[in-house]
C-alpha positions in Angstrom: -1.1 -17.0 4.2 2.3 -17.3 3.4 4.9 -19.4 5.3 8.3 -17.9 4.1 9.7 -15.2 2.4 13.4 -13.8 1.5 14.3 -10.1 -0.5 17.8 -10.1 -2.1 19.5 -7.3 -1.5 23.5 -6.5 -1.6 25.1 -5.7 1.7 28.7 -4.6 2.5 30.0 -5.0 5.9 30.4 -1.4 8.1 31.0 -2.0 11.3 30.0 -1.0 14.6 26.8 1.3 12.0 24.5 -1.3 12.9 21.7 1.7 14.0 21.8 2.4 10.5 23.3 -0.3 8.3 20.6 -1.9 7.1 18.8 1.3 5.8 22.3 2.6 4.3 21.9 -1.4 2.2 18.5 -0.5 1.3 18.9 2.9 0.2 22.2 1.7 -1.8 20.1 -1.1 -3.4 17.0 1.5 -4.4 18.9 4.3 -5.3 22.1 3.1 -6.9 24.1 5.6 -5.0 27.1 4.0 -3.8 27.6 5.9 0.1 30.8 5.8 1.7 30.8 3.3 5.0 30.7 6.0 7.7 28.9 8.6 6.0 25.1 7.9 7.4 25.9 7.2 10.6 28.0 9.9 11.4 25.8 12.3 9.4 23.0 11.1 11.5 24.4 12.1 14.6 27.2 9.8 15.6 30.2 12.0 16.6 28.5 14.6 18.4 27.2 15.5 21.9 24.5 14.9 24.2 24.5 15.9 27.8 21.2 14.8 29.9 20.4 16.2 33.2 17.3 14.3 35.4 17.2 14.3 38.5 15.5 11.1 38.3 17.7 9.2 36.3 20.3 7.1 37.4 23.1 8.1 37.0 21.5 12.1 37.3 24.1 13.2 34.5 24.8 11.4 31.8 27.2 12.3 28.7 26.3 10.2 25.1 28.6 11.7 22.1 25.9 11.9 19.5 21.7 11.8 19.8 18.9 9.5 20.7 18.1 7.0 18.2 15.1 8.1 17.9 16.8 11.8 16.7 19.0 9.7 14.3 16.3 8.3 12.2 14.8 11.6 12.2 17.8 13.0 11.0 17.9 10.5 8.6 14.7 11.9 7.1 16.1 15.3 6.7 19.0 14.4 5.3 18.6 11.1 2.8 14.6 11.6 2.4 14.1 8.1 4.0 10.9 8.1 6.1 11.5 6.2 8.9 8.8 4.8 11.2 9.2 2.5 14.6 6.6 0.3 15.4 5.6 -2.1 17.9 8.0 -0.5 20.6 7.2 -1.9 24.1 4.7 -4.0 22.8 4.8 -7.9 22.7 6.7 -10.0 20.1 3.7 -12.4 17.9 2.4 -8.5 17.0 6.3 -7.7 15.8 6.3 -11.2 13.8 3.6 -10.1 12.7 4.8 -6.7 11.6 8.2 -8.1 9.6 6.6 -10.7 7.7 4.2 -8.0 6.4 6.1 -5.7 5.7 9.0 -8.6 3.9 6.0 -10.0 1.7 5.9 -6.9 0.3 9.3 -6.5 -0.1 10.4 -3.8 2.2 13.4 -5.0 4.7 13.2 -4.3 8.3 15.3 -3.3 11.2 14.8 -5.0 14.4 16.3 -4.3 17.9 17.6 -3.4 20.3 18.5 -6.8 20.5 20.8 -8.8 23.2 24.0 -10.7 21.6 24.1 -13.5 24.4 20.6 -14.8 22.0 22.4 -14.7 18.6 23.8 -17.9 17.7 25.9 -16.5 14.9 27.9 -14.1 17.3 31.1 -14.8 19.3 28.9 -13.6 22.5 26.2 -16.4 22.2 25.5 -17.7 25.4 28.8 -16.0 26.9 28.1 -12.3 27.1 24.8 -10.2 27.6 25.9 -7.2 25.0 22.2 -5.0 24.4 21.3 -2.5 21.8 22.0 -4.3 18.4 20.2 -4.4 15.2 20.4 -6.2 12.2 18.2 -5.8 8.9 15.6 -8.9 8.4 15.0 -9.5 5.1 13.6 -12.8 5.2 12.0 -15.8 7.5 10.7 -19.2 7.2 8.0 -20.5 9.7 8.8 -24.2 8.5 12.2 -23.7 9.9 11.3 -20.7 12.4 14.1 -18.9 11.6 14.4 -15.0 10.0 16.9 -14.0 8.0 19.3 -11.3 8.8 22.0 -9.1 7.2 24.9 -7.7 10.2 26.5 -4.8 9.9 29.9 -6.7 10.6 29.2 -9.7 8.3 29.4 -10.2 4.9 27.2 -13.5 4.7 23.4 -13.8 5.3 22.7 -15.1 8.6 19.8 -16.3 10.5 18.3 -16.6 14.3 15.7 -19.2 15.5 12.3 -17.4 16.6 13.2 -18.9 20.2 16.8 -17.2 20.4 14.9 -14.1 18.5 12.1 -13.9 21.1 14.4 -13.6 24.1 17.3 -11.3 22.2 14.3 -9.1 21.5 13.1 -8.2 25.0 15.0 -6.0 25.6 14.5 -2.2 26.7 17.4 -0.1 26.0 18.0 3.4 27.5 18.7 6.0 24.6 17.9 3.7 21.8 14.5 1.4 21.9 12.1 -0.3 24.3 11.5 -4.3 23.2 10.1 -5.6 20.4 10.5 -2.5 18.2 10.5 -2.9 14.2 11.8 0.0 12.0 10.5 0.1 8.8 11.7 2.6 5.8 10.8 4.2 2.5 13.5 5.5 0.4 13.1 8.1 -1.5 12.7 8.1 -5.2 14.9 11.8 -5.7 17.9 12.0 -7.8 20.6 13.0 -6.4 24.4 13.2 -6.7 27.1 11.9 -3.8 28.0 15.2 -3.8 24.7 17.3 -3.1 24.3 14.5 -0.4 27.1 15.5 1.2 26.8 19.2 1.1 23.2 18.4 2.7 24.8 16.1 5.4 27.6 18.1 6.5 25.8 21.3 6.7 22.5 19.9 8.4 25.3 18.3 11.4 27.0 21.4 11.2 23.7 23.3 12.3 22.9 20.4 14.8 26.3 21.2 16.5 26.5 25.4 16.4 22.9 25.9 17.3 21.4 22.9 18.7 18.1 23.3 20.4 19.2 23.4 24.1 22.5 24.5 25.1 22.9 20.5 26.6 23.6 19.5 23.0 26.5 20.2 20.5 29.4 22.8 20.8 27.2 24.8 23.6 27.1 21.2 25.7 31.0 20.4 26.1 30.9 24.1 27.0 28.1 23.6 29.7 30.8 20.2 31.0 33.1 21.9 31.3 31.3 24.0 33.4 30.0 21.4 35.5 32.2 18.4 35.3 33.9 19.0 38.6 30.9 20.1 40.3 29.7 16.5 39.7 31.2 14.8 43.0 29.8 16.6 45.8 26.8 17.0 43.7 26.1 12.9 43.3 26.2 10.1 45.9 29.4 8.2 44.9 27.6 5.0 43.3 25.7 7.6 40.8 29.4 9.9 40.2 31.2 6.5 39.3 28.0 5.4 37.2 28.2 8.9 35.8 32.1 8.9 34.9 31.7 4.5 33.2 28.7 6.4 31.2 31.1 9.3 29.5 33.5 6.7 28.5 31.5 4.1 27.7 29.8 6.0 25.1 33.1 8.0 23.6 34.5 3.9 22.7 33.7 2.2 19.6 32.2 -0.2 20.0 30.6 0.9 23.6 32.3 -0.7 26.0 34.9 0.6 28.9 37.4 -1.8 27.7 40.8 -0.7 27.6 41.8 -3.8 25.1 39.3 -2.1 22.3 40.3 1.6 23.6 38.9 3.7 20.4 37.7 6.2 22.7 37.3 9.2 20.3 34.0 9.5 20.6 33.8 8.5 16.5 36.0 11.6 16.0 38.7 9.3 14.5 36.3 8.3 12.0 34.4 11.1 11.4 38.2 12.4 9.8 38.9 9.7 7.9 35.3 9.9 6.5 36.3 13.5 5.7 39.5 12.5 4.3 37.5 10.2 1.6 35.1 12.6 0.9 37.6 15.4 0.1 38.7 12.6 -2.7 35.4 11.7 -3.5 33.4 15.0 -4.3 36.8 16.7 -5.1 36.7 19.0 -2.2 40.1 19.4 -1.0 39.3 21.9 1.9 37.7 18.8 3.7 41.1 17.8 4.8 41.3 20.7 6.9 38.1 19.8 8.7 39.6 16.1 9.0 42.8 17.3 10.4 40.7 19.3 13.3 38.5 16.0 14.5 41.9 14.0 14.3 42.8 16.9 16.7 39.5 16.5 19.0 39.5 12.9 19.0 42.7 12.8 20.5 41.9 15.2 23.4 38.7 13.6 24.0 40.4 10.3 24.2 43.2 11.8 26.6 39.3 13.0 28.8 38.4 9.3 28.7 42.0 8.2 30.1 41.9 10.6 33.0 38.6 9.2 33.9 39.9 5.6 33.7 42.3 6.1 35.9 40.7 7.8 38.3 38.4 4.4 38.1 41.0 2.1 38.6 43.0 4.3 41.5 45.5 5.3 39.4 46.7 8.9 39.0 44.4 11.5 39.9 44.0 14.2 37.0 40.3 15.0 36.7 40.9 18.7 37.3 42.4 18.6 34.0 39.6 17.5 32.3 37.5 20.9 32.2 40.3 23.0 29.8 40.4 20.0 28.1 36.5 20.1 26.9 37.2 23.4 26.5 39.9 22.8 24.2 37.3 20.4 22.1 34.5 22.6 21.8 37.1 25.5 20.7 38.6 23.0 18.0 34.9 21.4 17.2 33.3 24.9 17.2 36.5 26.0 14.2 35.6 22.4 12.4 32.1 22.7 11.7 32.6 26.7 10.6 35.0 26.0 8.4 32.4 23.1 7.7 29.9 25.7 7.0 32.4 28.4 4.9 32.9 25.5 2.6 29.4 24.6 1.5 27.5 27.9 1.4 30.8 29.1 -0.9 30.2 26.2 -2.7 26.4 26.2 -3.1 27.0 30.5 -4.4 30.0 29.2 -6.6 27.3 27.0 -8.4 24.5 29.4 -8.3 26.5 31.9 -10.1 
């Protein structure tokens, strides 16, 4: 049996992707087909809208700006052709072991997660900071030195994590992503195919995701159904679950996720979902994308003015919330124009080259 393996594979660094990085590396490395930083996680899902309802849950109402993981690699499929499977989620971590080095030795990368950064030696948070849901693509180990090898989304260089640090980074359930222990493994697809069909098939697969989503709790019809709501919220929650409820929508609109004002990104991806666009108006030669940038510019900006509000309210500041319901409106009107005009752009497109 063997005792080590490691795959060479390039890797660039695109950060805060890490959902998705490692797959974008592979699929760069089997295909040849140079992608731009943002484009699969956005494409995937990232910069869009989720609003859960359970009565069970806690907090009872919870916003996320863009789908369940589990949705993402689905999406991934649709879009890219890569079959993406999880294993060994929930389940204990010698059968996971046991999973990578298989699936290394044949050479086929893994993702592993969700994983907890106060365990990873390499990071700026070992031992200091309990920061959940990251993954990172192994694509090696050595049981003589029980360590894996590992490429991060934010680092350039190879790194690696003892099994002992890996073991306890790796128990850990995470809400909307992964339960312990999970591995990921891919197959890329062998299909030619040029940057700019790949695009076309990504923007108007999230453009479908967001106009007609399968419940009205998702996409365009979901900021709708907040703003609705949103003030509702208060009198319908006890106060722990309302705060809970109000840390969760802005948690999840920063990047990375985190209600730190220091960081304060809080678009919701929006800010780099249009500079995406921007590049890949350059890129494919579609100039009409810059419209479609300048309108997420646009949303980001209100969505971050939402998050604000909310933070405020948080630390006893100002009190504005009743604000915040024209303002989703105002998103979902500019959002709703975006992907249209997302839409007008690719079908012409598609007819133009038909004829």
């Amino acid at each position: 049996m063997r005792k080590n393996c490691l795959i060479k594979i390039p890797h660039p660094v695109c950060r805060y992707t890490c959902m998705v990085n490692g797959i974008k590396d592979v699929f760069e490395w089997k295909t040849g087909l140079k992608l731009p930083c943002e484009l699969m996680m956005i494409s995937s899902g990232m910069a869009g809208f989720s609003y859960i309802k359970d009565k069970r849950a806690k907090p009872p109402a919870m916003v996320f700006w863009g789908p369940s993981l589990k949705v993402q690699y689905k999406n991934l499929g649709e879009i890219f052709g890569i079959d993406v499977k999880i294993k060994n989620e929930g389940k204990d971590f010698d059968s996971g072991m046991s999973i990578l080095k298989n699936s290394i030795n044949e050479g086929n990368p893994v993702i592993i997660g969700p994983l907890d950064m106060f365990y990873l030696e390499y990071r700026k948070f070992f031992m200091k900071a309990h920061i959940t849901a990251h993954f990172v693509l192994v694509i090696g180990y050595d049981d003589f030195a029980r360590r894996i090898y590992l490429y991060d989304c934010d680092y350039e260089e190879l790194k690696s994590l003892n099994y002992e640090h890996l073991k306890n980074a790796w128990k850990t359930d995470e809400r909307g992503y992964l339960r312990k222990n999970a591995v990921i493994t891919f197959s890329v697809s062998k299909e030619a195919i040029s940057l700019k069909e790949l695009v076309r098939r990504a923007m108007l697969h999230k453009a479908n995701q967001m106009l007609k989503p399968p419940t009205r709790n998702f996409g365009i019809p979901g900021i709708r159904k907040l703003s609705r709501e949103f003030l509702d919220w208060e009198s319908l929650m006890d106060e722990e679950d309302y705060i809970l409820a109000l840390q969760n929508l802005v948690t999840f609109a920063n990047v990375p996720p985190t209600l730190s004002k220091e960081i304060d990104n809080f678009t919701a991806r929006r800010q780099e979902f249009s500079k995406l666009l921007k590049k890949l108006a350059r890129l494919t030669q579609n100039p009409e994308l810059e419209k479609v940038s300048v309108l997420f510019h646009k949303s980001g900006q209100l969505i971050s003015k939402v998050c604000h509000i909310i933070i405020d309210n948080l630390d006893h500041k100002e009190d504005k919330r009743e604000e915040i319901p024209e303002l989703l409106l105002s998103i979902a009107k500019i959002e709703e124009r975006a992907y249209k005009l997302m839409e007008r752009i690719y079908l012409y497109e598609n007819q133009k080259d038909r004829s």
